[in-house]
N, C-alpha and C positions, 0 to 999 in steps of 0.2 A: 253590724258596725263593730269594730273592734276598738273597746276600751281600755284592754291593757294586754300586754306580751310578759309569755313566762319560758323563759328557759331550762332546758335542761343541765346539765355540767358535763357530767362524764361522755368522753366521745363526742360531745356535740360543742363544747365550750373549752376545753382542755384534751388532750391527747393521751388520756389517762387509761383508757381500757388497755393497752396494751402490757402496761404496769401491774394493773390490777392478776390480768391474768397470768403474768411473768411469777408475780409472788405468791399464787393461790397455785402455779404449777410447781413453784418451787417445795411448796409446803406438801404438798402432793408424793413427789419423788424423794422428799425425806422417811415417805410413812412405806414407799413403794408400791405409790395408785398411781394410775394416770388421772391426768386430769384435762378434759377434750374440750374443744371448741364448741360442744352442746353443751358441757356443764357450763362453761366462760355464757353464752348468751340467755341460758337459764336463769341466770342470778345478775344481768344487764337491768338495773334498774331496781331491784327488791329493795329492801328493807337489811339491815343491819341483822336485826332477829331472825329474818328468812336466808339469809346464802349462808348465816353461822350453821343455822339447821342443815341445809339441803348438805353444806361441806362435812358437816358433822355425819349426816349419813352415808355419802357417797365413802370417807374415810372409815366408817364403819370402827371408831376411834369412840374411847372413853375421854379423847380429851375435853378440859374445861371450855366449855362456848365462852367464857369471858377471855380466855388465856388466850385462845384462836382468835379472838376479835382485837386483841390485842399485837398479835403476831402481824395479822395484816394492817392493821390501821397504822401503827409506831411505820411499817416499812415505809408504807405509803408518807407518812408525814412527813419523813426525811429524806424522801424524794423533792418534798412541795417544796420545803425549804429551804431547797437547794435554788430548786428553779422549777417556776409553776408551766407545764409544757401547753400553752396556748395554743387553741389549732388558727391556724389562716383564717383572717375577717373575726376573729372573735371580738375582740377588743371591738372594732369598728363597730360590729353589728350591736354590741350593748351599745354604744354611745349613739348610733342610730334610733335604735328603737326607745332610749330613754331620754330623746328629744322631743318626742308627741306626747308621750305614753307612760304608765306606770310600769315598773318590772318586777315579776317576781323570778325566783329560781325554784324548781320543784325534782329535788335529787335524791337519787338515792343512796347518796353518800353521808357518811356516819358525820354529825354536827366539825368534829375538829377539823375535819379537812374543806367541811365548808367555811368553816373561819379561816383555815388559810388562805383558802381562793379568794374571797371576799374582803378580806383583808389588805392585799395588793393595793397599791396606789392607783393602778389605774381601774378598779371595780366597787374601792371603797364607797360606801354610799350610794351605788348605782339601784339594788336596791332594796325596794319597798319592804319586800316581803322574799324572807327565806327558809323555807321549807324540804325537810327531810322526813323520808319512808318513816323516820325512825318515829316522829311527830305522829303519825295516825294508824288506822287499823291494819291496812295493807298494800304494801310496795306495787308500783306498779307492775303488771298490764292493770291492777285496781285504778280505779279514777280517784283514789283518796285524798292524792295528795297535790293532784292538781284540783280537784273538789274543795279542799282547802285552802289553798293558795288564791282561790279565785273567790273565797269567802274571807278572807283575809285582809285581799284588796278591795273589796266592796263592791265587786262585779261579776256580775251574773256568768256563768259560765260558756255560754253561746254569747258572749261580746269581749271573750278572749280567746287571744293564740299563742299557741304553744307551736317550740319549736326543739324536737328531739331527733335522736337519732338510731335508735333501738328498734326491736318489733316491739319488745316490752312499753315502750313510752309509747309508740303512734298507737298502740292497742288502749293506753291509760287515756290520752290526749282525745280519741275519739268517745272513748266511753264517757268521758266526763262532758260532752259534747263543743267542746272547743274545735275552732280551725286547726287545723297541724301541718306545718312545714316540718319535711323530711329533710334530714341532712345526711345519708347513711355512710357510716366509716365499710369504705370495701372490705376492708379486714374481716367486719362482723357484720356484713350486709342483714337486712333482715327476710324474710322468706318476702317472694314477688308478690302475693298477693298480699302480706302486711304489709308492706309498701306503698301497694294501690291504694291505700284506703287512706294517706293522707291526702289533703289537699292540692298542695304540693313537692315537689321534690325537687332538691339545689344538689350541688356537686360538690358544693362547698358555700362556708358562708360568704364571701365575697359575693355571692350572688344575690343575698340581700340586700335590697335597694329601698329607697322611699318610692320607684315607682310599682313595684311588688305591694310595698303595705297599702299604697294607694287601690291597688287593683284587688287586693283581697279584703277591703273593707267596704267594698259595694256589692258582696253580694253575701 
């Protein structure tokens, strides 16, 4: 029976991976690295601490981990500020799911850009519980911070569903043993068989309906 639904943000809730990786590529070609589509799905969900590290290595850069977290996150905020890029059905799908049910968010974006997002008018308050990588031991495919999230809300982690769009997340969402709806952005699909292993898989959120949460809470 599902008790309560946890969202993911990046790519699944906003249209934001593609941002992410514009401004980690651009930081990239300032140093003269590339920066590939395996590093961009590498760091798809970590922890604030973990993609400063991984970037810090791949740039093989004495630069300061705070100054480079700082480089991307300022970009990214002034992005949000502008205007938060919603994907299709997002809005709907939280007002959907926190009609029955309690919601938490389980991202792995650094706390200020989840204030922005959550902050908007139409997400303010929606809800319960909101959790970042940054809060526990390690970023997803780890089940930390969905482990948390669902200790958070008061519910057992097999009476919640999570709904991501990463391999990192469906890898985190299963470990932690919750349902998992896929939602994969084509841009950054995840390998076919991380795929397989969620419960289900949408095209988009539009596809979430009450008679989906109906049918995935019978078995």
């Amino acid at each position: 029976m599902i008790k309560a639904i946890i969202f993911d943000l990046d790519g699944l809730l906003i249209d934001s991976e593609g941002s992410w990786n514009e401004i980690r590529n651009q930081i990239f070609l300032d140093y003269g690295k590339p920066w590939t589509e395996v590093d961009h799905k590498a760091v798809m969900g970590v922890s604030t601490q973990e993609w400063t590290a991984y970037m810090l290595r791949r740039l093989g850069s004495d630069l300061d981990p705070q100054q480079l977290v700082e480089m991307v996150i300022d970009r990214l905020s002034a992005l949000y500020r502008k205007e938060i890029p919603f994907l299709p059905g997002a809005k709907e799908a939280i007002r959907l799911a926190g009609k029955d049910y309690p919601l938490g968010l389980a991202s792995g974006s650094h706390h200020s850009l989840l204030d922005i997002v959550t902050t908007h008018p139409e997400l303010a308050g929606k809800f319960k519980v909101i959790i970042s990588a940054d809060d526990v031991n390690s970023g997803k495919p780890s089940p930390d911070v969905y482990l948390e999230a669902a200790r958070r809300l008061k519910v057992s982690p097999e009476n919640c569903l999570c709904l991501e769009d990463s391999g990192n997340g469906i890898r985190a969402g299963k470990a932690a043993g919750m349902k998992v709806i896929a939602v994969p952005d084509a841009r950054y699909a995840p390998p076919k068989g991380v795929l397989q292993m969620a419960d289900v898989i949408l095209k988009s959120l539009k596809e979430f309906t009450p008679a989906l949460l109906e049918r995935l809470s019978r078995f």
